[in-house]
C-alpha positions as CSV (number, residue, x, y, z in Angstrom):
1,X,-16.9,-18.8,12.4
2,X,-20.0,-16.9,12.0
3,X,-20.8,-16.6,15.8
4,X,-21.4,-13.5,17.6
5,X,-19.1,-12.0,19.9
6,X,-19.4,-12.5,24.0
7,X,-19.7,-10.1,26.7
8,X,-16.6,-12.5,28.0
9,X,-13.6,-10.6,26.7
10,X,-11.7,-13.5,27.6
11,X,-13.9,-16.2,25.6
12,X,-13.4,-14.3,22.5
13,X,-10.0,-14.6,22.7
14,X,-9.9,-18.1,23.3
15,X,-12.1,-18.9,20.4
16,X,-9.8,-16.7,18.1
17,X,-6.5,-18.8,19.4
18,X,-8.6,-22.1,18.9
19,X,-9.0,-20.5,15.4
20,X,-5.5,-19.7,14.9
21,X,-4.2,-22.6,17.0
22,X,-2.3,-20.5,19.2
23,X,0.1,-19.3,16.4
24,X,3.0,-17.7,17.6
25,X,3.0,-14.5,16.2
26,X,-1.0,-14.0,17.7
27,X,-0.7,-11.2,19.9
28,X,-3.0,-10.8,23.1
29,X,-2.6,-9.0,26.1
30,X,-5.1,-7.9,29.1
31,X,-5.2,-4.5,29.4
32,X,-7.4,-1.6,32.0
33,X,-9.3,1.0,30.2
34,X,-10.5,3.2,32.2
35,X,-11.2,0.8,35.3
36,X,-12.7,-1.9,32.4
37,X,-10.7,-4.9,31.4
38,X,-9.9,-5.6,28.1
39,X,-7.8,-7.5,25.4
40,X,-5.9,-6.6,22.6
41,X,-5.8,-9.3,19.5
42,X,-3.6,-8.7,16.7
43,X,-0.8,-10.1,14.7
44,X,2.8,-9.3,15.0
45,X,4.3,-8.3,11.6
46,X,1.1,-7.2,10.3
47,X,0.6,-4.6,13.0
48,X,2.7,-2.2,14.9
49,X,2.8,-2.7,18.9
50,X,4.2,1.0,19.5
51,X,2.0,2.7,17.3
52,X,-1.2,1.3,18.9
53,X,0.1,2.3,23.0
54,X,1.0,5.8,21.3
55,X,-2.5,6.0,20.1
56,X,-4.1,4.5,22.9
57,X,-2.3,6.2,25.1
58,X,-2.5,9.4,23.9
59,X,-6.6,8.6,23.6
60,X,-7.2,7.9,26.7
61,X,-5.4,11.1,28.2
62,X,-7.7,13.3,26.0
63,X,-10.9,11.6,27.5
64,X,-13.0,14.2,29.0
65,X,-15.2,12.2,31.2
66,X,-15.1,8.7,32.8
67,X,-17.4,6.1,31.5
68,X,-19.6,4.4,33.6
69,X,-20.3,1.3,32.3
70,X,-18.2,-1.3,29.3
71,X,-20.7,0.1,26.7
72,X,-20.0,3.9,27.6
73,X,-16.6,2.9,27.2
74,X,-17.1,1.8,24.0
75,X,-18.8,4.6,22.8
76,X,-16.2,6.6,23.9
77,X,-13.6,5.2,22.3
78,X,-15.5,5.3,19.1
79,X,-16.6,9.2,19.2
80,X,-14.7,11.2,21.5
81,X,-11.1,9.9,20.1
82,X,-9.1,10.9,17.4
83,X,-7.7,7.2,17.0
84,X,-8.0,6.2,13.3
85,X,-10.8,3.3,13.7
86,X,-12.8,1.2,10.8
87,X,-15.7,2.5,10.0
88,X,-17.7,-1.0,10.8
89,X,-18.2,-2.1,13.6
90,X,-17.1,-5.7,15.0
91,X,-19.9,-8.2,16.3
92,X,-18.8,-11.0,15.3
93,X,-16.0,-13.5,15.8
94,X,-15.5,-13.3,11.7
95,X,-15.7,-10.0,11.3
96,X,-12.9,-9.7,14.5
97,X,-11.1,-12.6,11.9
98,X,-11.0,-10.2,9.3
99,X,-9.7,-7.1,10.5
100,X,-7.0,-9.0,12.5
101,X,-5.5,-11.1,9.5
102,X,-6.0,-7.5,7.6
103,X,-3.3,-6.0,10.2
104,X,-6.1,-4.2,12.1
105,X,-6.0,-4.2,15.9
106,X,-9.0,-5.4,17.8
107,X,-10.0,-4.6,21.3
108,X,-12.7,-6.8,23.1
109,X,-14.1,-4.9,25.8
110,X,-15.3,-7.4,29.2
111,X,-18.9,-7.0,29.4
112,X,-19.7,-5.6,25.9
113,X,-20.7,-7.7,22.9
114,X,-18.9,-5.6,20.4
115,X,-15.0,-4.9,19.2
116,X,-13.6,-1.8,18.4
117,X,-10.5,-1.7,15.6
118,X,-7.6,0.2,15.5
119,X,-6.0,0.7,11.9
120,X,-2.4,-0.9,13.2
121,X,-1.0,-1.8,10.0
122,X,2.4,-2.0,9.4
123,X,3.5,-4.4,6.9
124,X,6.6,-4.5,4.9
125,X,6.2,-4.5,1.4
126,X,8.1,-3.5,-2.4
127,X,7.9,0.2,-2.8
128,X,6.2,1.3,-5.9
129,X,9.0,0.7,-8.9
130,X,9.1,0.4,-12.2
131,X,7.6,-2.2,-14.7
132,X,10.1,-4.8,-14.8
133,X,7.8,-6.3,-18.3
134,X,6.3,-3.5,-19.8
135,X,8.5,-1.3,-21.2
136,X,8.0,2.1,-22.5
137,X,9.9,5.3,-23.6
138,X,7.1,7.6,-22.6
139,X,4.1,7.8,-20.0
140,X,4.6,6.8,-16.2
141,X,7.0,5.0,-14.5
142,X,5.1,3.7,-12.0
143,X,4.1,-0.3,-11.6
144,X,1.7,-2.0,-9.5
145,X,3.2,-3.2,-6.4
146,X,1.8,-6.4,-3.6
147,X,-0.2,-4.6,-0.9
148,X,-4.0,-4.5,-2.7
149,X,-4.8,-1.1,-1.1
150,X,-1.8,0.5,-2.7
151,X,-3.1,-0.4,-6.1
152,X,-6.4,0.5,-5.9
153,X,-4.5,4.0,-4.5
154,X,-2.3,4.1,-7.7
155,X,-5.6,3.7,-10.2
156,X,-7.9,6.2,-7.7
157,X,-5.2,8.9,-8.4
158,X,-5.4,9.0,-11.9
159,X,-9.2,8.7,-12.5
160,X,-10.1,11.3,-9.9
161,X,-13.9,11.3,-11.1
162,X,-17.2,9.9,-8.9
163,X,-17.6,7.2,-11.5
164,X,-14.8,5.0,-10.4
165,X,-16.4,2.1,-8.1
166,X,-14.2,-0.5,-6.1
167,X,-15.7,-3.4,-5.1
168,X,-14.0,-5.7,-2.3
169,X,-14.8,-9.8,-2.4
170,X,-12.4,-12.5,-1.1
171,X,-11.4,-15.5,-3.2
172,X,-9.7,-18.8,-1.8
173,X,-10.9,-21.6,0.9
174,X,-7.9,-21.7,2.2
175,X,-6.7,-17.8,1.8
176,X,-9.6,-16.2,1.7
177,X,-7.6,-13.6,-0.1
178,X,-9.1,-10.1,-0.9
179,X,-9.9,-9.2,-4.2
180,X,-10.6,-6.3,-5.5
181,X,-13.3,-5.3,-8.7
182,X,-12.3,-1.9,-10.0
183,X,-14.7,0.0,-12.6
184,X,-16.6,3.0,-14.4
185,X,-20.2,2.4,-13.1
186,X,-21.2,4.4,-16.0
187,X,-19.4,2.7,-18.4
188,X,-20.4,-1.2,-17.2
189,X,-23.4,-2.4,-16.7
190,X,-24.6,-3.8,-13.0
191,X,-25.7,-7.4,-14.4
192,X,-21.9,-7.7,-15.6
193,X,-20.5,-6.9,-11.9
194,X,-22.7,-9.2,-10.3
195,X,-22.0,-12.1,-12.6
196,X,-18.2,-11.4,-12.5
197,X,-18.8,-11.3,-8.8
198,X,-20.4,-14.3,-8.5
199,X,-18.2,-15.9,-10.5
200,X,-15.1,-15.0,-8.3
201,X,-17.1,-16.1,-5.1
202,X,-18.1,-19.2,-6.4
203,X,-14.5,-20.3,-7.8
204,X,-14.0,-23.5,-5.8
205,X,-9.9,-22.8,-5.6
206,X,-8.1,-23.7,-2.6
207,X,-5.9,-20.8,-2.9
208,X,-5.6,-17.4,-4.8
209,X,-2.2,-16.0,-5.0
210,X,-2.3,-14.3,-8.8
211,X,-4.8,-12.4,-10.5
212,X,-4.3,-14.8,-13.5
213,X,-5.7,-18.0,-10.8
214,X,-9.2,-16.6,-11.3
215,X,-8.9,-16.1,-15.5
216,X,-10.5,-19.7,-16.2
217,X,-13.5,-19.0,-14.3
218,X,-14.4,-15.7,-15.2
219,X,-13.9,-16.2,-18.9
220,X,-14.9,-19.8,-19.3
221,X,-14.9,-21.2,-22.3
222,X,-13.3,-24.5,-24.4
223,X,-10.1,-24.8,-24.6
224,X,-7.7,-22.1,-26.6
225,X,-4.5,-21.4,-26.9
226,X,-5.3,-17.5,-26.5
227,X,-6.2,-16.0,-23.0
228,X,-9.7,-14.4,-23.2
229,X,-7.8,-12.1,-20.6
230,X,-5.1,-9.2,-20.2
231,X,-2.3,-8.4,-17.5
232,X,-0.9,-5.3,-16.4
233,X,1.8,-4.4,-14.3
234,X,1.3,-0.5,-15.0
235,X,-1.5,1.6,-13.2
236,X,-2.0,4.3,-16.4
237,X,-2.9,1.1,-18.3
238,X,-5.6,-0.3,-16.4
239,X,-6.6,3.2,-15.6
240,X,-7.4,3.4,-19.3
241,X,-8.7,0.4,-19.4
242,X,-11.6,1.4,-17.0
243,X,-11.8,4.6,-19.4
244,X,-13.3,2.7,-22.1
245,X,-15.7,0.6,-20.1
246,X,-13.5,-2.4,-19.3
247,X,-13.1,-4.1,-15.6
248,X,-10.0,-4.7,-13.3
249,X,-9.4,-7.1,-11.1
250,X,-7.1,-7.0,-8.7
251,X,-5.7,-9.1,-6.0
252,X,-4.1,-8.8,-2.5
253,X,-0.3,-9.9,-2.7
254,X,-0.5,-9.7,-7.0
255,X,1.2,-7.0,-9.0
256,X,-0.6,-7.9,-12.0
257,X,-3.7,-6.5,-12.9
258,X,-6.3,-8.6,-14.8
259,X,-8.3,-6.7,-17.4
260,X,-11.8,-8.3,-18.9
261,X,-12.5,-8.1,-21.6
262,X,-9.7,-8.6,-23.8
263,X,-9.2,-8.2,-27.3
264,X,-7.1,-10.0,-29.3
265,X,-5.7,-6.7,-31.2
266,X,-5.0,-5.6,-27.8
267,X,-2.1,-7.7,-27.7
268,X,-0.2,-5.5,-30.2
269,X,-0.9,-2.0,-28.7
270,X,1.2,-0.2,-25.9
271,X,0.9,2.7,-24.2
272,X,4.0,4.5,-26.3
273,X,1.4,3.6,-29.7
274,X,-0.4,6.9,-27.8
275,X,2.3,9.3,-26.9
276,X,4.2,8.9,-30.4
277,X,2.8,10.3,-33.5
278,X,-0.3,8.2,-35.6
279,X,1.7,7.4,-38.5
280,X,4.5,6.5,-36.8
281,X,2.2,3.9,-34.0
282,X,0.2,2.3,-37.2
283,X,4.4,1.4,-38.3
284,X,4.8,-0.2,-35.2
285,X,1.8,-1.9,-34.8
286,X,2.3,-3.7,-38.4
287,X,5.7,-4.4,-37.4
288,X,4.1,-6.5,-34.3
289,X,1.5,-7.8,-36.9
290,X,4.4,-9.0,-39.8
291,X,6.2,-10.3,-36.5
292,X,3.6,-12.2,-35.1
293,X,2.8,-14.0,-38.3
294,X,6.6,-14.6,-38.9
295,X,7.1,-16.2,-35.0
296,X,4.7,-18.9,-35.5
297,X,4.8,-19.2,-39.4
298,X,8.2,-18.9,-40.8
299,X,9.9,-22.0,-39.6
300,X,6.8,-24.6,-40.5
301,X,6.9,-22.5,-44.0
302,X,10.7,-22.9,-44.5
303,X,11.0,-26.7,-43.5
304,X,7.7,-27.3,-45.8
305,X,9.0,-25.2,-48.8
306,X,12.6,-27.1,-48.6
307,X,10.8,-30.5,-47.8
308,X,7.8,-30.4,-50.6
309,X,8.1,-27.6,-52.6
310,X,11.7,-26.7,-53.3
311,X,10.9,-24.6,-56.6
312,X,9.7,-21.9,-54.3
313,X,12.7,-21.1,-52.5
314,X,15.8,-18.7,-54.7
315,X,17.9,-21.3,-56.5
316,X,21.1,-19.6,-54.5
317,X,19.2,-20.1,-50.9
318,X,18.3,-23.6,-52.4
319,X,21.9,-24.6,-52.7
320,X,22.8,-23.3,-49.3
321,X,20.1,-25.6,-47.8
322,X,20.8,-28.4,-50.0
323,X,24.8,-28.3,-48.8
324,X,23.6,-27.8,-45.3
325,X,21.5,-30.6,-45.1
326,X,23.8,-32.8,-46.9
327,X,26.8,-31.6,-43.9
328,X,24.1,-32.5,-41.1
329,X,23.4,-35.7,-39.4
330,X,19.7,-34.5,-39.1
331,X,17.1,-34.2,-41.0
332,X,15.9,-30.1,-41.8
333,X,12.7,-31.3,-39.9
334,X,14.5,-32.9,-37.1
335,X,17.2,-29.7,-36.8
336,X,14.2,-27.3,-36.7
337,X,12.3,-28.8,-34.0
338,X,15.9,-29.2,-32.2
339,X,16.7,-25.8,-32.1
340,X,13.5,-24.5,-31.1
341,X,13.4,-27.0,-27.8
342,X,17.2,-25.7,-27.5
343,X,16.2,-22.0,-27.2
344,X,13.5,-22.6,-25.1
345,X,15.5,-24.4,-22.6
346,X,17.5,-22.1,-22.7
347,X,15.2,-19.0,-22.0
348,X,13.3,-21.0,-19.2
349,X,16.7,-21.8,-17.4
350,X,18.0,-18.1,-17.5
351,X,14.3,-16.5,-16.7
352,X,14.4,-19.0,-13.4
353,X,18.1,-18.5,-12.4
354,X,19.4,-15.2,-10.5
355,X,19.8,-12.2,-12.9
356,X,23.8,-12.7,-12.9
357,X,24.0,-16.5,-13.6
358,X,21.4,-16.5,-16.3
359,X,22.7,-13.9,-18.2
360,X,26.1,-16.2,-18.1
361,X,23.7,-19.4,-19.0
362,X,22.5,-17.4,-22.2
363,X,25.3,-16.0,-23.2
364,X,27.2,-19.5,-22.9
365,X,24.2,-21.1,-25.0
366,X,24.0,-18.6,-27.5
367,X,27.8,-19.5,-28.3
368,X,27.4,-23.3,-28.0
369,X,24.1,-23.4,-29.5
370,X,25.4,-20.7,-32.5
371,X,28.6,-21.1,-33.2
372,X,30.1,-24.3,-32.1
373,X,26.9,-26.4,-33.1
374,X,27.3,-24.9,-36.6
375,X,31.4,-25.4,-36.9
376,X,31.0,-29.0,-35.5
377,X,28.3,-29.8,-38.2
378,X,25.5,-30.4,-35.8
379,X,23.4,-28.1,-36.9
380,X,23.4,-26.1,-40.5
381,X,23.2,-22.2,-40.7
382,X,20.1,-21.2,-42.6
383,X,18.2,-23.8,-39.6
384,X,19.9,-21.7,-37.1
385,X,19.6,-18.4,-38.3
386,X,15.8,-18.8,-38.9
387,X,15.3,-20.3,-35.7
388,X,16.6,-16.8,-34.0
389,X,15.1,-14.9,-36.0
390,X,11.6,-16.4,-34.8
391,X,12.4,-15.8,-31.4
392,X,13.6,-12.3,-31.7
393,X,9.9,-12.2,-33.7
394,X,8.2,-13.4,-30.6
395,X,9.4,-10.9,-28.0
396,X,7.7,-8.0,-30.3
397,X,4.8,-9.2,-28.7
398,X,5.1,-10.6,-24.9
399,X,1.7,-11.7,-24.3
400,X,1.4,-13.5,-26.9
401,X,4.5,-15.6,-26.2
402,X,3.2,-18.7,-24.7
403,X,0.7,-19.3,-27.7
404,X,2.9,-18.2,-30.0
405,X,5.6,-21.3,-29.0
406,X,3.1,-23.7,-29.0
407,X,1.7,-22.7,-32.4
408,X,5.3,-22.5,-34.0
409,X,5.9,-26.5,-32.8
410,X,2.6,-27.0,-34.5
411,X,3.4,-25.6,-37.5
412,X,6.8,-27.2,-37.7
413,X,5.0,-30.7,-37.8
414,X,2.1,-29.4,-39.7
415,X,5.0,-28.1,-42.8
416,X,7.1,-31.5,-41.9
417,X,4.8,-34.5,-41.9
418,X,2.4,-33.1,-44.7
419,X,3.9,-30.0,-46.2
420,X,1.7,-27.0,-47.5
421,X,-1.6,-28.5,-47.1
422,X,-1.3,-29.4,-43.4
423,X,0.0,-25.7,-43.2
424,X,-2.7,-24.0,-45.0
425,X,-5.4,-26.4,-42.7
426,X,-3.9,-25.6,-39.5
427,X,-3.9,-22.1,-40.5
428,X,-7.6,-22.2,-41.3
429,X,-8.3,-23.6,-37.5
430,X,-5.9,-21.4,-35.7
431,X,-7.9,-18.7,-37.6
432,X,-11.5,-20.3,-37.1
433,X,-10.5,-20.9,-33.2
434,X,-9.5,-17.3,-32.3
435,X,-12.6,-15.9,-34.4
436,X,-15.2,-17.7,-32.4
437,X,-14.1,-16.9,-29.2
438,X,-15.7,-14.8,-26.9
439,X,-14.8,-12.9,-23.6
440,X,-17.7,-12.3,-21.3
441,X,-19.9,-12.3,-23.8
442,X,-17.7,-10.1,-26.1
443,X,-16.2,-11.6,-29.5
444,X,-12.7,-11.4,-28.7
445,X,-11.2,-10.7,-32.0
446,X,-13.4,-7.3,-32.2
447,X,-13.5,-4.5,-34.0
448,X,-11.9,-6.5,-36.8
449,X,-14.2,-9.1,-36.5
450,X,-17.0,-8.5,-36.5
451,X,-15.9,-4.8,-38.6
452,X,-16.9,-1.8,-36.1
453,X,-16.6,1.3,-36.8
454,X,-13.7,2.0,-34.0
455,X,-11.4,-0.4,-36.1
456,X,-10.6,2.8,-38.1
457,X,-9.8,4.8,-35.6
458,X,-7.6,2.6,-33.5
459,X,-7.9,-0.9,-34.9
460,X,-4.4,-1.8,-37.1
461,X,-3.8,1.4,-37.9
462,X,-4.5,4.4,-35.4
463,X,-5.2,7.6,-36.3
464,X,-4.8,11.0,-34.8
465,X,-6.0,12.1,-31.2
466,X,-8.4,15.1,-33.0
467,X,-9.5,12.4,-34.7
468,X,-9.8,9.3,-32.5
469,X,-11.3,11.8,-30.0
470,X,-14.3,13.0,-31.4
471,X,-16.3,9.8,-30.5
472,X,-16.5,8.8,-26.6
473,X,-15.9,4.8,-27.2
474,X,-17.1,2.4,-25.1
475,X,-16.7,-1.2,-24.9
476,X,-20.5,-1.4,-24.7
477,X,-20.4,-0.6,-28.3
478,X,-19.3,-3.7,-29.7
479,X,-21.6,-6.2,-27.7
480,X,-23.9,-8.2,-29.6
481,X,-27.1,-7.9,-28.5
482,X,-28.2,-10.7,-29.9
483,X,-26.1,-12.7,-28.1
């Protein structure tokens, strides 16, 4: 739809209804500007009727002279008026596409090869609110919302500085939805932009609806368990983000921001790790640590140790196992891989219900599932208790949780079928597997591997801000070169 407009102001509306087949909600009507006739395109819903006569009308009264001819009248409308107008100007049937599906207004002008557009938009949308995912005690409330321009308003506002560069691309066959590229030109270098961007152009999807549709083609790879990229509902997080040289990629109708590269120690910060003091955010963040390890760890560990090695375990735990195995119909293996699949059902079934009827669902699952499972001799105690206790483990770290499910099942047949050995192995290849990937050209379990120098500063362990701030880090700083 490449074709350039007519001096027909009536064949460019017919080849945009041919385009939109006449949808119901497409907006035309023949207007007289001035002694010229024209038409008005736009889409109902997406623009506002009254606001573009009060505009117009209000125009045209302040004109000080009459135009002569369509092209006068065009320039008129473009120079002597205060009507709030995109900058570029429309000349051809795409473009007119563009701006219409945007919410724009567009006014075809018979006799003149070129459009003027109106800014029109009035679309509905979520007012800004709070993160419904990422919680925090301190820092900003606010969250990312679905209209793209009032997320890259929401970042723009906090970095206030020349350096901040949005860069607009659309994604989609079917959608052509807009996405956005936001960055620190200083801080990135051009030949990454341009690869990103071709990347996102050339992504052969259908339909973008999510920030997260385009991960697989910007960080390509072989298949991992770990994404090679992070999500953000909060602007002061990806605002930081572009602080230390990293790229955000937002998209129109997503209130998720994606952030490349991503770190695998990233996983276990938060934006509270900063407003609380150092000693007290290096705690935390070994807590997250202790509770990753224990989430995908503990219950392969426990059904090994009770399976192959039993002289490990306390004699008194021993005998509470033993009795509970004995009082069971299933196997430890068997109950371990039950109650997992049991708590996930039941997570998935309250996330996709209504707020009121899955907090009901989880509540009437947690007593089923805990107490009457338990008294009828279904399942034994120390299976149970375990089992929630590596669940309440996985919520210490959100982003990590889809991974950290699968790994836990693996793990649980790893310590089942072969006991320590088949533990230790898969251990060694979870471990191997997260150490050689890479995120646009970025290993992604830096600055611990390979050791930097920033891992001391706000690796594990975090120190002070007179400390930490001494040094202006960039991600630039831990690219191999050689690479």
């Amino acid at each position: 739809m490449q074709d350039t407009l007519s001096k027909s102001a009536d064949k460019n509306v017919s080849a945009l209804k041919n385009y939109f087949n006449s949808s119901i909600d497409f907006y035309t009507k023949k207007v007289s500007i001035c002694g010229f006739e024209c038409q008005i395109c736009m889409f109902e819903g997406l623009s506002s009727i009254e606001r573009l006569w009060i505009m117009m009308l209000d125009a045209m009264s302040s004109l000080e002279q009459n135009p002569n001819t369509p092209a006068e009248l065009f320039d008129c409308i473009m120079r002597e008026t205060d009507i709030p107008m995109e900058s570029k100007i429309v000349a051809c049937l795409d473009d007119a596409r563009k701006h219409i599906t945007a919410g724009a207004s567009v006014i075809f002008i018979n006799g003149y090869d070129k459009a003027v557009v109106i800014s029109t938009q009035s679309m509905q949308y979520r007012s800004v609110s709070e993160p419904s995912g990422e919680g925090n005690i301190r820092g900003s409330k606010e969250a990312f919302t679905e209209p793209l321009r009032v997320n890259i308003s929401l970042v723009r506002r906090l970095i206030r500085t020349n350096e901040l560069t949005t860069v607009t691309l659309t994604a989609g066959k079917r959608t052509m939805t807009e996405v956005a590229i936001l960055y620190d030109q200083q801080l990135v270098p051009k030949s990454q932009i341009d690869s990103l961007k071709k990347k996102i152009e050339n992504s052969p999807l259908p339909f973008v609806f999510d920030s997260s549709y385009l991960a697989s083609f910007i960080c390509k790879g072989g298949f991992s368990l770990f994404s090679a990229a992070g999500y953000t509902e909060r602007p002061t997080v990806a605002a930081a983000k572009i602080c230390e040289g990293k790229v955000v990629v937002l998209v129109n109708g997503s209130p998720f921001a994606m952030i490349v590269p991503y770190f695998f120690s990233e996983n276990f910060q938060s934006l509270d790790d900063y407003a609380e003091k150092a000693y007290f955010a290096s705690f935390v963040r070994l807590l997250k640590y202790a509770a990753f390890f224990i989430a995908i760890m503990l219950p392969g560990v426990f059904v090994s140790a009770a399976g192959f090695t039993p002289e490990v375990l306390p004699q008194q735990m021993l005998y509470k196992v033993a009795a509970s195995e004995q009082a069971t119909p299933l196997p430890l293996f068997a109950e371990m891989l039950l109650v997992n699949f049991m708590l996930e059902i039941v997570r998935e079934a309250g996330l996709r219900l209504p707020k009121p009827v899955g907090h009901s669902v989880s509540l009437v699952a947690a007593i089923i599932v805990g107490d009457a499972a338990v008294n009828a001799g279904l399942l034994g105690t120390p299976t149970v208790v375990v089992a929630a206790l590596t669940t309440i483990s996985t919520f210490l770290t959100p982003s990590l949780y889809a991974p950290v499910t699968v790994l836990r099942v693996l793990f649980i047949l790893a310590g089942g079928i072969l006991g320590p050995i088949c533990i230790a192995a898969l251990f060694f290849c979870m471990t191997a597997a997260v150490c050689g990937m890479r995120t646009l050209n970025y290993d992604y379990c830096a600055p611990i591997i390979p050791l930097h120098k920033s891992f001391f500063k706000d690796g594990i362990l975090r120190r002070s801000w007179s400390s930490t701030a001494k040094d202006d880090f960039k991600v630039t700083d831990l690219k191999d070169d050689g690479n």
